[in-house]
N, C-alpha and C positions, 0 to 999 in steps of 0.2 A: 703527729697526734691531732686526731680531729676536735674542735674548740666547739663551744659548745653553742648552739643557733643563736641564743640571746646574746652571746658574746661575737659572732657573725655579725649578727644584724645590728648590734653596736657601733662596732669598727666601719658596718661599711655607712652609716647615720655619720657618726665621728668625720672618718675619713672623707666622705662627699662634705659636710659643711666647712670642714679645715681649708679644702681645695677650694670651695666659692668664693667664704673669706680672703684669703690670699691672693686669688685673683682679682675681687673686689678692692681690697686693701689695695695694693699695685695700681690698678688702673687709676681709683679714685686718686691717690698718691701722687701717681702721673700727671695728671691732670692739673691737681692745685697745684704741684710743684712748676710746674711749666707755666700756668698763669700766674705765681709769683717771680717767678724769672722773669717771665714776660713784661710784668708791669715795672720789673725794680731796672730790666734793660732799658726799656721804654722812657725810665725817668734819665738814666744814665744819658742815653741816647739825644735828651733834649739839651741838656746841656752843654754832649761834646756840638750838637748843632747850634748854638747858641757859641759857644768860644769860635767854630769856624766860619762865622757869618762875622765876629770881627775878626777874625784874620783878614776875608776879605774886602771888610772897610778899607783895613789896611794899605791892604794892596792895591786897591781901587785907588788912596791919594797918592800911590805911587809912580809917576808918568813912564818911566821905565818897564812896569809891572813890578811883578814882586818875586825878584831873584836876589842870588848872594848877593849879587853888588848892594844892594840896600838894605841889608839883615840890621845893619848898623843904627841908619834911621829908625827904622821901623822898632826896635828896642827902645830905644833913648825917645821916639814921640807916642811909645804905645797908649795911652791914655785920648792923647788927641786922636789917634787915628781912629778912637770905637775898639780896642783889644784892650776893654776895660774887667779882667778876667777878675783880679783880686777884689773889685766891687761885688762880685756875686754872693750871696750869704751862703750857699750851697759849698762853697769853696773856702768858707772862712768857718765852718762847724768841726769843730776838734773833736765832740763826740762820735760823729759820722763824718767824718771828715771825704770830701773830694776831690780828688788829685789831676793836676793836669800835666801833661808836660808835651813841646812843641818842637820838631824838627825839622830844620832847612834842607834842603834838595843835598846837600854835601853831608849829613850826619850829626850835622852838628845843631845843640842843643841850641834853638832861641829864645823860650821861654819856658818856664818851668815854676810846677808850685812852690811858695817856700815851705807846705809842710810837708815837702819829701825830703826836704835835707839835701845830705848828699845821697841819698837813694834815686835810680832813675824806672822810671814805669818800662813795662816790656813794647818794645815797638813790633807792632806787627805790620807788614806788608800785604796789600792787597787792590781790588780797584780801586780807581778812582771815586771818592767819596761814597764807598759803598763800607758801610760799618763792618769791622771786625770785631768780634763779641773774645772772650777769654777769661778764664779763671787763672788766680796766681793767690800767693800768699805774700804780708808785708813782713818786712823784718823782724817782728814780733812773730808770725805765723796765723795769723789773722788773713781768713780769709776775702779776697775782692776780686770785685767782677771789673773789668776791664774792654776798652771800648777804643779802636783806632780806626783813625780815617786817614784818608791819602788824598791830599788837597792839590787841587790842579791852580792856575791863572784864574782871573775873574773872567767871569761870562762874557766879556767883551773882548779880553784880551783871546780867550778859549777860540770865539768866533774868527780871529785874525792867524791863529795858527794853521800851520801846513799838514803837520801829521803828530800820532800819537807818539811817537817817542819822544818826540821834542817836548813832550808835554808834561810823560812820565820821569823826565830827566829834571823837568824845575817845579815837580809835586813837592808840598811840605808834607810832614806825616802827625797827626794832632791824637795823640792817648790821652784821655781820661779814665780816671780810676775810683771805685768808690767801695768805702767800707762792706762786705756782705755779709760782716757778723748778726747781724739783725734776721736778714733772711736767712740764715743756715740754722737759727736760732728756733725761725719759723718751722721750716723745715724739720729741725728735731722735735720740737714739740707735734707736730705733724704725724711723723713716728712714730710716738711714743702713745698720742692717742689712736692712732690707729691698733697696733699692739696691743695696747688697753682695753681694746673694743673688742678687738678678734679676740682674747683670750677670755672675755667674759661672756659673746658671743656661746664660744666654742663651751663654754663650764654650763652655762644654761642648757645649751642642744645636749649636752651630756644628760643633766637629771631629765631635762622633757624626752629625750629620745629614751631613757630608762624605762620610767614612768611608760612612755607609749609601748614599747616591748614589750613589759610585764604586765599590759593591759592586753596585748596581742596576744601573747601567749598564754593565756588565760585558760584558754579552750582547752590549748593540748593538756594541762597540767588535769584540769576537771575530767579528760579521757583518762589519763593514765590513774585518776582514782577511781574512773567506772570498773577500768580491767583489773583493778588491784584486788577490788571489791567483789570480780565474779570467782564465784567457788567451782570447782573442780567437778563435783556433781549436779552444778546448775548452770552449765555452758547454754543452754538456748537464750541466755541475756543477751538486749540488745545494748549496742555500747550508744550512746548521744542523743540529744535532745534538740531543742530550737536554738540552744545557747552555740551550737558548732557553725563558726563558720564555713563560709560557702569554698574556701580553698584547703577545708580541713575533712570536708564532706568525704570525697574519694577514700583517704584515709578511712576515717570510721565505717564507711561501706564494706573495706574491702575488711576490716578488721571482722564485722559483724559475718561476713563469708567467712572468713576463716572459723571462729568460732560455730558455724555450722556446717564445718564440714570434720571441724574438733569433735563437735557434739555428733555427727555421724559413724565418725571414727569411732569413737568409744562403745556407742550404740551396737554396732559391725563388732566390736570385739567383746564385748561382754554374752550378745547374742550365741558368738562364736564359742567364748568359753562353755555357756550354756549347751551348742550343740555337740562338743565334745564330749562333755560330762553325757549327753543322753547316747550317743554313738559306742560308748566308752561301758556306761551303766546296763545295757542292755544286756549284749552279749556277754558281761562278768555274772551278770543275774543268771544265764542259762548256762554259762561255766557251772555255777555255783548250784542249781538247782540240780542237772545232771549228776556231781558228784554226791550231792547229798540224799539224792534217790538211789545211785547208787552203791552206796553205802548204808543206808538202811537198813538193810539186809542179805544176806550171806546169796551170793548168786557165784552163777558158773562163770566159768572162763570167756564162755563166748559174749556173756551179759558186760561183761567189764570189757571187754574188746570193744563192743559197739558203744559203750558209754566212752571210751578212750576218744574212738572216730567223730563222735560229734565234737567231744571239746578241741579235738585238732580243727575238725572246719570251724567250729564257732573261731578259734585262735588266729586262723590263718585269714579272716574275714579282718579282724581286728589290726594285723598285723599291717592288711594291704592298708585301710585307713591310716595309721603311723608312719605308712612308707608316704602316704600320697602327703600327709599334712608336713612329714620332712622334706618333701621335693619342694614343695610350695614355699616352705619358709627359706631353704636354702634358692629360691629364685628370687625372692622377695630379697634375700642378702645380697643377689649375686655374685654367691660363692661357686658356678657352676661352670665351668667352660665348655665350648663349643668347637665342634670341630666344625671346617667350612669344606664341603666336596660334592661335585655333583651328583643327584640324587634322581633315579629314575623314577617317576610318581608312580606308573605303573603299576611295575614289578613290587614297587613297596608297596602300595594297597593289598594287592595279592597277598603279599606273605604273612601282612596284618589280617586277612581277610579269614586263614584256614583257620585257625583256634573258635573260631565261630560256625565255620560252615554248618558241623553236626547241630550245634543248637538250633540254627535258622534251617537247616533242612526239617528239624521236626516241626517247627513252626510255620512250614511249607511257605518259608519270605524268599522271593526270587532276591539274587545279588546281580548287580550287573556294572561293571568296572567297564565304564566308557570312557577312560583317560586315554589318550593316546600313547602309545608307546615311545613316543620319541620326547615326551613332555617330560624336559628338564628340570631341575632348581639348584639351588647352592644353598645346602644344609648340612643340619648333622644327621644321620640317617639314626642314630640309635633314639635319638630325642623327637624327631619327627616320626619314627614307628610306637611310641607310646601318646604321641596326638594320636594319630589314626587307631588305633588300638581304643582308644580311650573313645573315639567317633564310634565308631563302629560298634562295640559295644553298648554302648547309651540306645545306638539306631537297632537294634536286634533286640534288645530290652523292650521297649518302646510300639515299637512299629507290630502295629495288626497281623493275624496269625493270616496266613496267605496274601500278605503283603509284599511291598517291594520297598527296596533298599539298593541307590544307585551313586556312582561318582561319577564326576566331570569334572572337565579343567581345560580350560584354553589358556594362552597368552596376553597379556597386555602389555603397556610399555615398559621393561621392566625389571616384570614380575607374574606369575602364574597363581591366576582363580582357580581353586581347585571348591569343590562344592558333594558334599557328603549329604544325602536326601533319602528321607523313609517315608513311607506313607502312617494315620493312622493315629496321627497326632491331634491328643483330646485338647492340650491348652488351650485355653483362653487368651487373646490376642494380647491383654492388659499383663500374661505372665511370664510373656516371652522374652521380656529385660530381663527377668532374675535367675534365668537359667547358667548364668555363671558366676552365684554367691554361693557361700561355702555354704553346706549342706542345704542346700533349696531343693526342695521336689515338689512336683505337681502332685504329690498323692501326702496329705499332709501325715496320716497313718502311717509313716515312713517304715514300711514291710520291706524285709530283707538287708535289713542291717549287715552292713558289713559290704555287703553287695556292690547296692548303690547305694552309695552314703551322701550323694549331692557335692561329691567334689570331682568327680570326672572332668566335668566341661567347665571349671574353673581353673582345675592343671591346663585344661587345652590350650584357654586362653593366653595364660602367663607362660605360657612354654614356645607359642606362637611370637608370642612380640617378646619374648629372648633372642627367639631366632629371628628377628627382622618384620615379620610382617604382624598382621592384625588377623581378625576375627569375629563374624556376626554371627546370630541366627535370627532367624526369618520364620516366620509361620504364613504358610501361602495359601490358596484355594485347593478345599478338598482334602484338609487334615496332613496336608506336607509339611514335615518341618524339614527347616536347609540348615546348616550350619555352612557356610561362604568364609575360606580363610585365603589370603593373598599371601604368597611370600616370595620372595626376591628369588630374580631370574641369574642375577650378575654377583659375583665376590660382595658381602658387607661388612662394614665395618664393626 
């Protein structure tokens, strides 16, 4: 189901500022959170160097160095030696309390804070004096950050050794520990404003991105009350004003097209009804006058005989017009099918050609069928003998008495120009488009109803591009008029 633009253009307003946010949120997030780690390790980190700078006092008044053999000493004189840890006020706060605790080269514990109890900090293993960072939780579940070094000999002792195992074999191992309730605290509150912000972020861009839409769409809504507003007998309205935006334009443009070719349409058919009614009106008038003179008065047999014979020709005049406006609506439906079979142009001219001969022999119009014999097509032959039929006729109507009337046709790539030409041709150059609208004629007097009623060469048309190809006419030098139709050489579809 498609949603509806405003509601598009929301989601996708919505959806981008949700994604900024979030990644905004994140990064920023990132960011503090690492610079408060930073600083709360950083503090960690002074201290555990401050407890391992007396360890090495320690060890320093030790002439042995500072191995098991002396773990002993080194307990029982820690105060004299500088491993004065329980003086530090950071290690004596029970609110934040932080924890030390010291291991000898063998595992075992040599100093340790008293506010662990009997709980022991996690030792981690790693280089020498290069800090190991760690999170753990204390017996409560209180989270700490935790901080181990790996203590070699003192710097003088260091300088007399031979190689690094001997070295890492008499490492101490020194953990400090410290509360990080405080900064997880930070942290959450962290969170929690951030979420606070994105969510009131996101509530505002919702009403301003509304608000902007329903100013956006402003336009269309003002169109669809111009089209609402055009009435059915006054389609030449233009739709929009200075108020339509510049990406609404096209829109209204092609709207204002359509509505005149609406308002053309209508034009063409109301026209059309009109020319019926007069096609229709005429020949019923001379039905109807015939019988009424001849019934007037009492006449012989042969007087009602010839009154009979007219109303059959007026009838039969009428009857072709009905047939031609049903061919045309049943092309206009596309209820017609086609047959496709090669089509000799020739020969078909020809056979179209004789129901005319006698009339154009009186009218002393040469005919001259210059198609070639061998010129092919792929058509329907009964549908393409009522084109030609319907040419041919129009050109012997038309064309000057001792005129000429000829065809041609060669090949293109294809498809085969055939071209149907009379001499004699009075139109005016400005009226040679409307030679295939329904009932159009050059002589406005429109004499011989029935005849030519102006829909010949408008069946030609729609009967030609049924069958695949097109159709012009031409008004050339010296009162020739051409009618030029193309239609396909090869199988169409």
């Amino acid at each position: 189901m498609m949603r509806s633009l405003r509601t598009r253009l929301l989601a996708g307003v919505i959806g981008g500022m949700i994604l900024l946010l979030t990644v905004f949120s994140l990064l920023l997030y990132g960011v503090i959170r690492s610079a408060l780690v930073n600083q709360f390790d950083t503090s960690l980190s002074s201290v555990a160097q401050i407890l391992a700078a007396s360890v090495e006092r320690g060890e320093d008044e030790t002439e042995e160095g500072f191995d098991a053999r002396h773990m002993s000493e080194l307990q029982e004189d820690e105060t004299e030696q500088g491993f004065d840890a329980e003086q530090m006020p950071e290690l004596q706060d029970a609110g934040q309390p932080t924890y030390y605790q010291l291991w000898g080269p063998d595992g075992t514990v040599l100093a340790k804070s008293p506010l662990l109890g009997d709980r022991d900090l996690p030792r981690a293993e790693g280089l020498l004096e290069a800090p190991v960072f760690g999170t753990s939780r204390d017996e409560g579940g209180r989270p700490q950050r935790t901080v181990s070094l790996k203590l070699g000999p003192s710097r003088a002792g260091r300088g007399e050794e031979n190689g690094s195992s001997s070295t890492n074999e008499r490492a101490f191992v020194l953990a400090v520990a410290r509360d990080a309730g405080d900064l997880q605290g930070q942290l959450r509150v962290l969170r929690w404003l951030l979420l606070l912000a994105s969510v009131g972020m996101t509530t505002l861009s919702f009403l301003l991105g509304e608000w902007i839409v329903r100013r956006g769409l402003g336009p269309l809504n003002s169109i669809a009350a111009e089209i609402a507003a055009i009435r059915v007998d006054h389609l030449t309205t233009q739709i929009g004003a200075g108020h339509v935006p510049a990406e609404a334009i096209p829109i209204r443009d092609r709207l204002n097209e359509l509505l005149s070719r609406l308002e053309a349409a209508f034009k063409r058919e109301r026209q059309f009804n009109a020319d019926v009614a007069h096609e229709l009106r005429t020949p019923l008038a001379g039905i109807r006058s015939t019988i009424e003179v001849t019934l007037a008065r009492h006449r012989e047999a042969t007087e009602y005989r010839t009154a009979l014979c007219d109303c059959l020709e007026i009838t039969q005049g009428m009857q072709s017009v009905v047939n031609r406006l049903l061919m045309l609506a049943r092309l206009d439906a596309r209820q017609i099918s086609f047959k496709r079979e090669p089509v000799r142009l020739a020969e078909l001219v020809n056979s179209c050609w004789r129901p005319f001969a006698d009339r154009g022999q009186e009218r002393q119009i040469v005919f001259e069928n210059c198609i070639p014999t061998e010129t092919t097509c792929q058509s329907d032959p009964e549908h393409l003998s009522m084109v030609f039929s319907n040419l041919l006729d129009n050109a012997v109507e038309y064309a000057d008495a001792g005129g000429r009337i000829w065809t041609t046709a060669h090949r293109t790539e294809g498809s085969a120009e055939i071209t149907v030409s009379n001499t004699g041709c009075r139109l005016p150059p400005e009226q040679v488009s409307h030679v295939f609208d329904f009932f159009w004629r050059g002589d406005s007097s429109r004499p011989d109803t029935g005849a030519h009623c102006g829909l010949g060469l408008a069946l030609v048309q729609r009967l030609v591009m049924a069958l695949g190809g097109n159709t012009t006419a031409e008004l050339q030098e010296g009162g020739v008029f051409t009618m030029r139709l193309i239609l396909p050489i090869t199988p169409w579809k």
